[in-house]
C-alpha positions in Angstrom: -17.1 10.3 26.4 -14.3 7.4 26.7 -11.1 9.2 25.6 -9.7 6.6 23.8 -5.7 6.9 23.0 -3.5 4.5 21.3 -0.8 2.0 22.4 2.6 2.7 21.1 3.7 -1.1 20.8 3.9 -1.9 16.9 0.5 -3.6 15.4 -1.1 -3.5 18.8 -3.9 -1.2 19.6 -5.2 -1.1 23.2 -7.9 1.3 25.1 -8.1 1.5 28.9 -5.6 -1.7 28.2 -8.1 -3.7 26.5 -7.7 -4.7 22.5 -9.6 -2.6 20.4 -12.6 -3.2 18.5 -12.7 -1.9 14.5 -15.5 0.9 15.7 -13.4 1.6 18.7 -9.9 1.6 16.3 -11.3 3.8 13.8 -12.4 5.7 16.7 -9.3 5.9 18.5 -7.7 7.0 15.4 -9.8 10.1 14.5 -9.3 11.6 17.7 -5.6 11.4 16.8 -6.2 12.3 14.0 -7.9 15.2 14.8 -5.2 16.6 16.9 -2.5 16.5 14.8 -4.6 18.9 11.8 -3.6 21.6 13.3 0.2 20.7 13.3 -0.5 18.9 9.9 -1.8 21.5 8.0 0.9 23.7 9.4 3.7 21.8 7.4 1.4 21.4 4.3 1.0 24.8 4.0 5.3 25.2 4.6 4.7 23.1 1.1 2.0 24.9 -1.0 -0.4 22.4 0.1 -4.2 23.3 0.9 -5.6 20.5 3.8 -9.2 19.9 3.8 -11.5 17.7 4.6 -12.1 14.5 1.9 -15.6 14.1 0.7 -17.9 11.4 2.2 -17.8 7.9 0.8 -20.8 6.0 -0.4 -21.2 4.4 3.0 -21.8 7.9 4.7 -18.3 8.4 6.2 -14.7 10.0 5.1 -12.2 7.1 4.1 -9.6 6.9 6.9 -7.4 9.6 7.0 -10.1 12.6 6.6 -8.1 14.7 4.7 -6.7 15.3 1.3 -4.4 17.6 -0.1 -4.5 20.1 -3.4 -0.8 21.0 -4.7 0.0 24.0 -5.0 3.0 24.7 -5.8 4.7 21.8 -3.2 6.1 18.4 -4.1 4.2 16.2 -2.2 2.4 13.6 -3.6 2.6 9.5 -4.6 4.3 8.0 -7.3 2.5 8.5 -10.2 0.9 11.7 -9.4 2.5 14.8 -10.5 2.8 17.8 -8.3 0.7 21.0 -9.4 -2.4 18.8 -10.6 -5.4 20.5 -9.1 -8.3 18.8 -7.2 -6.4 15.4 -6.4 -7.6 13.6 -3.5 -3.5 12.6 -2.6 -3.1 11.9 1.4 -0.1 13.1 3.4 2.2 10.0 3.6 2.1 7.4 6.9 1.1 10.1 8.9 -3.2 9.3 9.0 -3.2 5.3 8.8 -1.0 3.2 11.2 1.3 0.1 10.1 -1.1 -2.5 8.5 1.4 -5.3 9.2 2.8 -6.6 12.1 6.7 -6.9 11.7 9.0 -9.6 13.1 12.7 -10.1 12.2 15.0 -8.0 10.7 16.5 -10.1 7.6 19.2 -9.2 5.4 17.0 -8.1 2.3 14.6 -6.3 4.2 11.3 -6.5 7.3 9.9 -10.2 7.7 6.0 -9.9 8.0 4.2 -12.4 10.9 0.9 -11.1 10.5 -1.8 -8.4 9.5 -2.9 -5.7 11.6 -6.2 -4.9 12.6 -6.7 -1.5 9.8 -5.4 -3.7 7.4 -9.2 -4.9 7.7 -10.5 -1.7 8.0 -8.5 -0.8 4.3 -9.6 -3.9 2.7 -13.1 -2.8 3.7 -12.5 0.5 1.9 -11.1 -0.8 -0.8 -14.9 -3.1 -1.5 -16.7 0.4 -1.0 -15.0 3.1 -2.9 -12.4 1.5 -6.3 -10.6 5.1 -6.4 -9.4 4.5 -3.1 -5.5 2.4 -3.7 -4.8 5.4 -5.8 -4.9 7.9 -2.5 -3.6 5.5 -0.4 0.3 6.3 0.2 2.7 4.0 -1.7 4.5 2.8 1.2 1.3 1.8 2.7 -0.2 0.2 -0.7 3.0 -2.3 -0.2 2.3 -3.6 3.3 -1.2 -3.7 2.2 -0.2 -6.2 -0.2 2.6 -8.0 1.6 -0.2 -8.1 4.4 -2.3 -10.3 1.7 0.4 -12.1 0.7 0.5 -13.9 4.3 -3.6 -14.0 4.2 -3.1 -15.5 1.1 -0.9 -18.4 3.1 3.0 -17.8 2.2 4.9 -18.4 5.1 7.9 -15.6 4.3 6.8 -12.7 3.1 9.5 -9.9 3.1 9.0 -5.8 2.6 11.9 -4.1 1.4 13.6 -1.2 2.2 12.0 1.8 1.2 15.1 2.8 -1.3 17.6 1.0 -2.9 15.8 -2.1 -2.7 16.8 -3.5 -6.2 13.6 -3.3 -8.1 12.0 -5.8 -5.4 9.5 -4.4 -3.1 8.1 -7.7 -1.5 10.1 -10.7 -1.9 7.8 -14.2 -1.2 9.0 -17.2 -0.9 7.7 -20.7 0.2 11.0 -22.9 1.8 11.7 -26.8 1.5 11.0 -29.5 -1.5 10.0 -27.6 -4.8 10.7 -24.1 -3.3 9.6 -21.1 -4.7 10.5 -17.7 -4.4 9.0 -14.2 -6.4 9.4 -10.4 -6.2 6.7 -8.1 -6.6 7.1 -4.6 -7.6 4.2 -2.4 -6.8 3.4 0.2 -9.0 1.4 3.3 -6.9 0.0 4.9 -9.8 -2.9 7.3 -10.3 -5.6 6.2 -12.2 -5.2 6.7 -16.1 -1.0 6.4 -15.4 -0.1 3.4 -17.0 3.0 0.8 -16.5 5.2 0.9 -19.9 6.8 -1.8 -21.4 10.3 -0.1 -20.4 8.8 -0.9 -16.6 8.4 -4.7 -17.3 11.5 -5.3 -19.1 13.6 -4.0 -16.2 12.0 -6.1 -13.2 12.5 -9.0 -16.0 16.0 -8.2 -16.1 16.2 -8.1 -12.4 14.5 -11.6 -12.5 17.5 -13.2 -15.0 20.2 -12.0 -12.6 18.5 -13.6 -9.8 18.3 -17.3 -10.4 17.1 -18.6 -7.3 13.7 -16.7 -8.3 11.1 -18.3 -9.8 8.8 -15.7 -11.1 8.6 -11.6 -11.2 5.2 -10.0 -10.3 4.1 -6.5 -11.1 1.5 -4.9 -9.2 -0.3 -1.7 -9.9 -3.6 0.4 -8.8 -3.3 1.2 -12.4 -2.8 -0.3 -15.8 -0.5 -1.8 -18.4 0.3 0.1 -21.5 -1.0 -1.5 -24.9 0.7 -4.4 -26.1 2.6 -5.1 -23.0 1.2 -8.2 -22.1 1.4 -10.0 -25.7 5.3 -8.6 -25.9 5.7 -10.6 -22.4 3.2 -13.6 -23.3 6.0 -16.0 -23.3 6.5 -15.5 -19.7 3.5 -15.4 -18.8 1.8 -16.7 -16.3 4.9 -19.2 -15.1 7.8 -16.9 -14.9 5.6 -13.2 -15.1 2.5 -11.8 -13.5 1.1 -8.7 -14.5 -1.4 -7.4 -12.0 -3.5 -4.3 -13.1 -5.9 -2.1 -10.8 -8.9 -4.1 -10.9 -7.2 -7.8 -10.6 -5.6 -6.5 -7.5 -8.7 -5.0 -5.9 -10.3 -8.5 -7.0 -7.5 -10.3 -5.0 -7.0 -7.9 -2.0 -10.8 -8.3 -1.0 -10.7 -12.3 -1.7 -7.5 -12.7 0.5 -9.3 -10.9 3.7 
């Protein structure tokens, strides 16, 4: 059997220094994956944390990743999801799925993204197969999943944040030149039934009246808004507000690939 392994080079994935194919990535992957349980399962257990294997998709196969974790009595989990629910399907952050965008310059508010990386596919594609998945995928991943569409989508500067104090703005996009226009988006990991309140809205629309130069706030969530949210903001909306709820963004994810 080919032993495949790797390269370390960001957003490129090589075996026996030839590109990887998606069978051969995924493959690749798993038999990383597969070395590091023992070491993984080590540190969830320092946590509370149970590691097992997750449950086979409707395709036949275990997402990417292969394992999810039951709190115990450990904090780990995604935003949204408390510790010390049982049974939640919650994967151990960046460690199973590599960067989904490829990275360029360093600006001043955060990462510039130049491109998508090849398991960016491989997420989109489970994403169409199984809905729950965005809620186990890890939040800093859900964001360069959806920076990563942002340039599908065509925007030419797409920028990911730092992952704290980043203002309220987790992806800032922006198209230069005559009639410019620049928007944040604020992602919103969230389990399913966890809903974005009003409170939520109001603050990224105060972040967007301090910020002139913007044109528009976005807020994007695996989730849902709470009741009335949208007719409180419907003078915004759609111009200078988008609110983007768990099925809209699955919708635009899989339409961008």
């Amino acid at each position: 059997m080919t032993d495949y392994e790797l390269n370390a080079e960001p957003g490129r994935y090589e075996v026996q220094g030839a590109p990887l194919g998606m069978n051969a990535l995924v493959a690749a992957r798993r038999r990383q994956l597969q070395a590091r349980q023992q070491s993984t399962a080590a540190a969830a257990a320092a946590q509370g944390l149970t590691v097992a294997p997750v449950p086979a998709t409707a395709s036949g196969s275990a997402p990417l990743g292969g394992v999810a974790t039951t709190p115990g009595t450990g904090g780990l989990g995604i935003e949204g999801q408390k510790p010390g629910v049982e049974e939640r399907n919650v994967r151990l952050p960046e460690l199973l799925i590599p960067a989904l965008v490829i990275a360029g310059e360093e600006e001043a508010e955060g990462q510039l993204i130049q491109a998508v990386s090849l398991p960016w596919f491989e997420i989109i594609r489970e994403v169409e197969r199984d809905p729950e998945f965005l809620h186990r995928l890890d939040w800093r991943k859900l964001e360069e999943l959806i920076a990563g569409a942002y340039k599908r989508e065509g925007w030419p500067d797409v920028v990911l944040t730092p992952r704290s104090r980043d203002g309220g703005r987790d992806i800032i996009v922006s198209r230069p030149g005559l009639g410019a226009i620049r928007f944040y988006d604020q992602v919103k990991a969230y389990s399913a039934g966890h809903r974005v309140t009003a409170n939520d809205v109001r603050a990224l629309v105060g972040v967007l009246t301090l910020h002139p130069n913007v044109s528009k706030a976005v807020i994007t969530t695996t989730a849902e808004f709470a009741p009335g949210v949208p007719d409180e903001m419907k003078a915004l909306i759609p111009y200078r507000l988008e609110l983007k709820d768990g099925p809209t963004l699955r919708k635009w994810l899989t339409e961008t690939a």
